[in-house]
N, C-alpha and C positions, 0 to 999 in steps of 0.2 A: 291536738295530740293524736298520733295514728292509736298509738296503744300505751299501754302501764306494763310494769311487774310488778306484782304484791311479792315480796319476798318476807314478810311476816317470817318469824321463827315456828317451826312445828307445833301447833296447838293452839294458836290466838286466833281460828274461827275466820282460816282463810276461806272457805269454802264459803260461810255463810254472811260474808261481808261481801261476796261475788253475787250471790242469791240477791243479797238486799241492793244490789244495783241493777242487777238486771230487771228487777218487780221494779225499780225507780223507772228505768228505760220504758218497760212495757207499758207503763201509764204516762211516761210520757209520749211513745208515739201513736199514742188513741186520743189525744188532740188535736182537735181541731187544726187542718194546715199543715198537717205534718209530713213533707214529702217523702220521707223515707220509712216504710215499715214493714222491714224486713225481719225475717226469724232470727231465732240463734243457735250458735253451735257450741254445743259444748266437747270436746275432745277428752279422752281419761284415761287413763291404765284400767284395760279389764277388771283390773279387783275393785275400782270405786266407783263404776258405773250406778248398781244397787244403792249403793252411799249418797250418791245424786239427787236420786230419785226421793230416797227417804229425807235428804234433807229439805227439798223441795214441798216435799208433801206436811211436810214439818212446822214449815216455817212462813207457807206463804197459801193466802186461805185461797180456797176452790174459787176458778179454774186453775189456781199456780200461775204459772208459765205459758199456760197456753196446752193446747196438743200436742204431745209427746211421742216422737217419731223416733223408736229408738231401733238404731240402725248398726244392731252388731247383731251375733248368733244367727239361727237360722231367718230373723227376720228381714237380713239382709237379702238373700233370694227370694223373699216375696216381695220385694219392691223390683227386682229386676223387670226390665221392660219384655214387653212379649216376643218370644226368640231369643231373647239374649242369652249369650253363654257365656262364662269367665271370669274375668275380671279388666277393668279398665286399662288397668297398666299393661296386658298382654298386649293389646293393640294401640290405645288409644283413643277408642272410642267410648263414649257415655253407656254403661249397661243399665244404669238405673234407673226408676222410674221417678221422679217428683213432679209429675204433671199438678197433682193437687196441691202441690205448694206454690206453683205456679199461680195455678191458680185462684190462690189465696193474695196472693202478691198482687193479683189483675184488680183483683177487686180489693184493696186496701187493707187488707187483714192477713197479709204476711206474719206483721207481731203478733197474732196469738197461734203462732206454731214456734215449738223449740225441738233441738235435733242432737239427741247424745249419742255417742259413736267413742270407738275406738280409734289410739294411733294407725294400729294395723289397717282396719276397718279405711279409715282415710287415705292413706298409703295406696291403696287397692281400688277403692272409690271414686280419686280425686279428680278425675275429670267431670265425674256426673254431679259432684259435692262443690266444682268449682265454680258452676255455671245458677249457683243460687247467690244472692245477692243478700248477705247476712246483715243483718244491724251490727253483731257481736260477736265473738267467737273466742272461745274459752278454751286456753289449754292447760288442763292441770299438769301437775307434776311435769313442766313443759320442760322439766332437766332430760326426757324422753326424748327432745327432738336437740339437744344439746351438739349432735356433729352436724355442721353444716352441710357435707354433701352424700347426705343418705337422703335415700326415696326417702323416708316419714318425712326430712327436716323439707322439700319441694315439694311435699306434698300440701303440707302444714304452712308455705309460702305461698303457695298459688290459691288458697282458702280468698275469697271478696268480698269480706266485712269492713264496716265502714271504720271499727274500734275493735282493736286486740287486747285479751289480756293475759297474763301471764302468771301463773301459780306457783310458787316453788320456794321450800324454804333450805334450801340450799339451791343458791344462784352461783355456784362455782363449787363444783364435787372435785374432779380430779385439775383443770388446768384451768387457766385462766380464759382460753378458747371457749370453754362454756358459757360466759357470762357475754362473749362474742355472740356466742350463735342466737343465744336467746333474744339479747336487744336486737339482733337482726332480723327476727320476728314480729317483733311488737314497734319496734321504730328503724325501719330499714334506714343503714347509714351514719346512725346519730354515734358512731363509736368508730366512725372512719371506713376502713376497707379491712379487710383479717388481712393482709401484709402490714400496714400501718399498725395496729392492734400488735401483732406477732411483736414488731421490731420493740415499740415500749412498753407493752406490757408482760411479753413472754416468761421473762426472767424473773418474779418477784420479787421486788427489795420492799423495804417500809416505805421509800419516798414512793415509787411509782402504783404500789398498792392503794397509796392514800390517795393520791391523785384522781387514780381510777373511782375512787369509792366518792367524791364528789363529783365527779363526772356524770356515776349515775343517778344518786341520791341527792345531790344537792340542786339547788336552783341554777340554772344557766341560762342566761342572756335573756333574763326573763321572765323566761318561760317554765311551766313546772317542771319537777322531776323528774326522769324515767323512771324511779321506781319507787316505791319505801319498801321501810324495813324496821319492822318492832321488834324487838327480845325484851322475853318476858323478865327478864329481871328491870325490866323500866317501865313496863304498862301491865303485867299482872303480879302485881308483887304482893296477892292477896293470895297467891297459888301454893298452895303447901309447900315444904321443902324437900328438897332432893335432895340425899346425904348418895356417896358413893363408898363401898368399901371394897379393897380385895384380900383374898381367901388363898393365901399360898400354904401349900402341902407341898410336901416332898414326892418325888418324883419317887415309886416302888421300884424296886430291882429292874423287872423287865421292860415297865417306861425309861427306866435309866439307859440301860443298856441298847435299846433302839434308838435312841435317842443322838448316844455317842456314837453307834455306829453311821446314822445322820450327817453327824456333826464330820465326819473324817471322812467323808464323800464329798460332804461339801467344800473341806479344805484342798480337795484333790482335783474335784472338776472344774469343766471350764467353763464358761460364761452360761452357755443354754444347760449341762448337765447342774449350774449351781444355780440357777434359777430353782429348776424341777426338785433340786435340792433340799431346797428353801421349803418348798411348800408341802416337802415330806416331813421335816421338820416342826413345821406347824398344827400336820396334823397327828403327828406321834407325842407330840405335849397335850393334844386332848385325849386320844386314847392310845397305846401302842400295837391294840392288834384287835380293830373292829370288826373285825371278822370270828374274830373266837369263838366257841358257840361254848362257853364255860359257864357253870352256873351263874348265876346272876349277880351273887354276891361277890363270887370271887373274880364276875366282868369288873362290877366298881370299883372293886380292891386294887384293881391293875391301872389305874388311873388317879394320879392326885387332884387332877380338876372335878373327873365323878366322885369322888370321895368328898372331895370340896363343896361339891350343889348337893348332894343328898344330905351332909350337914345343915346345909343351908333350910334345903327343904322342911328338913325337921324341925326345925326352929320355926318356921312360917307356918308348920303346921300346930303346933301346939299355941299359939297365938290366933287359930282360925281365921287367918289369911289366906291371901292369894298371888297367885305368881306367874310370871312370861316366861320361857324358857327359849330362848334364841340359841339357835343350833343351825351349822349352816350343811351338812353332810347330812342327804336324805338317809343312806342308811344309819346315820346315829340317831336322826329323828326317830325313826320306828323304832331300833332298841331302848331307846331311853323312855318310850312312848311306855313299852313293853316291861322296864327295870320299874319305873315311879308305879306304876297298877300295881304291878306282884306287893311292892315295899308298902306303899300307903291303903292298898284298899281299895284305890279306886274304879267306881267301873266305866266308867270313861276318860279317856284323856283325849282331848280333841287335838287335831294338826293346820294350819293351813302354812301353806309354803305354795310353790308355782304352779302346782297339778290340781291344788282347789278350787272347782269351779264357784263362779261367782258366787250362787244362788246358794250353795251350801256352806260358803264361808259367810256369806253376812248371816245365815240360820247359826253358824258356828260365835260368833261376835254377839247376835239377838243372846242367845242361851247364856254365855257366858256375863254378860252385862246387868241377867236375870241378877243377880246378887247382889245389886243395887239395891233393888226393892224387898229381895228376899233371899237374904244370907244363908248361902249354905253350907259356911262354912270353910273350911279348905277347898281349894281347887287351882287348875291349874291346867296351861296352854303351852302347845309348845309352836313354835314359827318360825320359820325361813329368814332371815334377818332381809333380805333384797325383795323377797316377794309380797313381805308384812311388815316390813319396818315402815313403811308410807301410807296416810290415808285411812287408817283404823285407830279408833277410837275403844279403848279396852280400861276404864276410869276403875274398871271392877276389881283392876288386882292394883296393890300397893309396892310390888318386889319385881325387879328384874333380874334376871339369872344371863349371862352371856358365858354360856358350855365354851364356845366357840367366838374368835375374833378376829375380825377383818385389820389390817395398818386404816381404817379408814375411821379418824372422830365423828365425821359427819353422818354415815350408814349409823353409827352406834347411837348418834344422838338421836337421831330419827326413830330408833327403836324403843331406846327411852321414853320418847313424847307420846309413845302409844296412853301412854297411862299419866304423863306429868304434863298435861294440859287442862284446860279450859272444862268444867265438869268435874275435876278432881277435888275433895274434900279433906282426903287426907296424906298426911307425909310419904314419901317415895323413898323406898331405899333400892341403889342400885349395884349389884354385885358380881365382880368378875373372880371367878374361881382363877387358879394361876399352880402350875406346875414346877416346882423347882428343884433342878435337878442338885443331889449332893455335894458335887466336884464343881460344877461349875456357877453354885451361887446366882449373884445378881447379872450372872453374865448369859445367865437360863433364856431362851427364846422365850419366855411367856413375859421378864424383866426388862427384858430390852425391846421388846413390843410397846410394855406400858410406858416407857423413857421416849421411842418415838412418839407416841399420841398424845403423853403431856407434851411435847415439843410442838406439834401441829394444833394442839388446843389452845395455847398460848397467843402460835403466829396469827390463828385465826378470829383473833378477839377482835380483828374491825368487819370480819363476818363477809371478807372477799378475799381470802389465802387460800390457795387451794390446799385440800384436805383428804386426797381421794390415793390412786393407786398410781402412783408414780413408780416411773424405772429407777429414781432416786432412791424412794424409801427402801423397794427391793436392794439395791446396791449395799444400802447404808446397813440394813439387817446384816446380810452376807460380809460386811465389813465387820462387824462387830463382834456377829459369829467365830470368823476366821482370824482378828487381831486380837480381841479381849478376851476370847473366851479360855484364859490359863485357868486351871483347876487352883480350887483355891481349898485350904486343909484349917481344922478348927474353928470353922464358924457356925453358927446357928443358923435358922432362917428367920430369924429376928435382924442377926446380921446383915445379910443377905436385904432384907428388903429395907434396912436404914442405910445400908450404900447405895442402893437405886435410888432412892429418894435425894440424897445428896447428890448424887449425881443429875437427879432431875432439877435440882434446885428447889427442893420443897422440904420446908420445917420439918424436921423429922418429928413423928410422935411416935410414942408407943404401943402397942397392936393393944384392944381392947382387949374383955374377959373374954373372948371367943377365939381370941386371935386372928382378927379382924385387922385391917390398916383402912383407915381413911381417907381420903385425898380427894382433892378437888380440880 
């Protein structure tokens, strides 16, 4: 087999079942007769490089790995060769130094050097990265190199390890193209040519998804699988439970009213003005005017979703817990950073989103994890849903809060698993606050959001649907908006969210003492 994908689901300890093969590899090729003993490469998203390392250090006794050559930040320029300027891809030629790996290679002791690096990093490197002769080569979160003709994804190809492996627990985000590009990494071919691929698997229906998902997962002609795949409702079912509620409030006066002024631009323009539309829309059901500089209270008051999470908050605070706070607009981050101190007390509230450097986010994840061992009580993070939903380990809070939300199940689920994985001890409660407007009921953008993503959470229960940001769901929003959304007179929002729920096809129950709804 050239290579694997572990597509494990978020949190069953993909990283450290890679660990436990590569420490297998490294003692095996320090036997006696072993003709090849080459390094390895491990590939990552900046934010889990630190993660790496810590797990490494972790879990496998001194020396680890070997020599650790870690080849991002400014240690990139001290390996460059004498006189070199740039980067590889400017011209073409090798800027960087690996004489001593070479060297190690000469003399039989290639495997006890390993080599962590960034996509970028590789992308930029790849001529001087391609000319070392790997045992293994590790790409996590390898949904990174998911379009096949971008620099990273040739960079990430032209890599000469003798065994690829592939990390990602979502092996199909947006199209079914992705699940292409990745096995084109790890087993060039074994999935035909991408026009073959396009013509049967483009379109997904149940038969040709199923198909697919024994193609990769199953045995063939043989030979083992391209890939596996755990969910943890079948191999950790020792893992606390995860309950979901959502938290609808009514849309105030001047949410409303932005709202429907929204809504009648949207019915008016045309395809690109009702996209921009769309996602004016989206963000006037989180707040309708983040730029206000109004007191603080009366910022939350102007929001039925901040009205919705500082309920929430207060509840998890008087339980002395702890909690995520997914927000995907840097400037809401900071205000909100700014609203929860003033309201709770607190004198820190930490952030990490895209601008965190490494070294101070895994200090930001250390600190917070403190509560493990020494409860202090309330507290509480807030993060970037794309820049911290992957790869972080946060066991310390029990609550998720989603301010803000993407059409996309898979982003959400991944932000969930920060906390509902492997180390966690107790129950997860996950909660999406929800806007809804007066007049328009269950026909509210924040109801018809949750109608699509139970619909894509459904499709994706054989865990190869895609899930991600389709021209469709865009469409199908904007449809719904513009056909269903008649003003509806004399309902509650009790109402209101027992007609979603029918319309989702789901049992309707009745909102707890909080007014809370449930759903799964």
């Amino acid at each position: 087999m050239p290579g694997i994908l572990n597509a494990d689901e978020q949190g069953l300890g993909k990283t450290l079942q890679t660990i436990a093969f590569l420490a297998w590899l490294n003692e095996h090729m320090k036997r006696d007769g072993t003709v090849t003993r080459g390094p390895m490469l491990i590939v990552a998203p900046t934010s889990l490089l630190e993660n790496w390392e810590l797990e490494v250090s972790r879990h496998v006794e001194s020396p680890g790995l070997g020599h650790l050559i870690r080849l991002y930040g400014s240690a990139t320029g001290a390996r460059k060769l004498a006189g070199a300027n740039g980067r590889d891809i400017e011209n073409g030629e090798s800027k960087l130094d690996f004489s001593d790996v070479r060297g190690a290679l000469n003399a039989g002791a290639g495997h006890l050097t390993w080599i962590l690096t960034t996509y970028t990093t590789l992308t930029n490197y790849q001529h001087s990265l391609g000319k070392v002769p790997f045992a293994a080569a590790v790409f996590d979160e390898i949904q990174n190199i998911k379009n096949p003709g971008t620099l990273a994804a040739n960079a990430a190809r032209a890599m000469n390890a003798d065994f690829r492996i592939g990390l990602t627990g979502t092996p199909i985000e947006n199209s079914t193209v992705d699940l292409w590009a990745i096995m084109d990494q790890l087993a060039p071919s074994a999935l035909g040519s991408l026009r073959e691929f396009r013509d049967r698997y483009g379109t997904p229906d149940e038969d040709n998804m199923s198909e697919l998902h024994s193609r990769v997962f199953k045995t063939q002609n043989g030979l083992p699988p391209l890939a596996f795949r755990r969910l943890k409702e079948t191999v950790a079912r020792d893992l606390p439970t995860k309950s979901r509620f959502m938290h609808p409030r009514a849309m105030p006066p001047l949410q409303a009213g932005r709202y429907e002024e929204a809504r009648v631009k949207l019915a008016s323009g045309g395809p690109g003005a009702a996209l921009k539309m769309l996602h004016h829309i989206r963000s006037v059901s989180v707040h309708p005017a983040i730029d206000a500089q109004e007191e603080a209270q009366d910022f939350i008051d102007a929001s039925g979703r901040l009205t919705a999470t500082f309920d929430i908050l207060r509840r998890i605070r008087s339980a002395r817990e702890r909690a995520l706070v997914f927000i995907e607009s840097r400037q809401m981050q900071f205000r909100f950073i700014e609203l929860v101190r003033a309201e709770f007390g607190l004198a820190r509230v930490d952030l990490i989103n895209g601008d965190t450097p490494i070294q101070k986010r895994q200090a930001i994840v250390n600190r917070f994890q403190e509560h493990l061992t020494n409860d202090g009580g309330f507290d509480l993070l807030v993060l970037g849903p794309k820049a911290a939903g992957t790869g972080l380990t946060l066991t310390a809070a029990t609550h998720v809060i989603h301010l803000s939300r993407w059409w996309n199940p898979a982003v959400e689920e991944q932000c969930n698993d920060r906390v509902h994985r492997l180390g966690q001890t107790r129950p997860i409660t996950v909660h999406v606050p929800m806007a809804v407007h007066p007049e328009y009921r269950e026909h509210s953008f924040d109801l018809l959001l949750q109608s699509l993503m139970q619909k894509k959470r459904k499709l994706a229960s054989s865990a190869l649907w895609p899930m991600g940001d389709s021209a469709d769901d865009a469409a199908h929003l904007q449809h719904m908006l513009r056909e269903e959304g008649e003003p509806i007179s004399g309902r509650t929002i009790d109402d209101a969210m027992a007609a979603m729920m029918r319309r989702d096809g789901v049992s309707s129950a009745a909102p707890n003492s909080m007014g809370a709804w449930e759903y799964r």
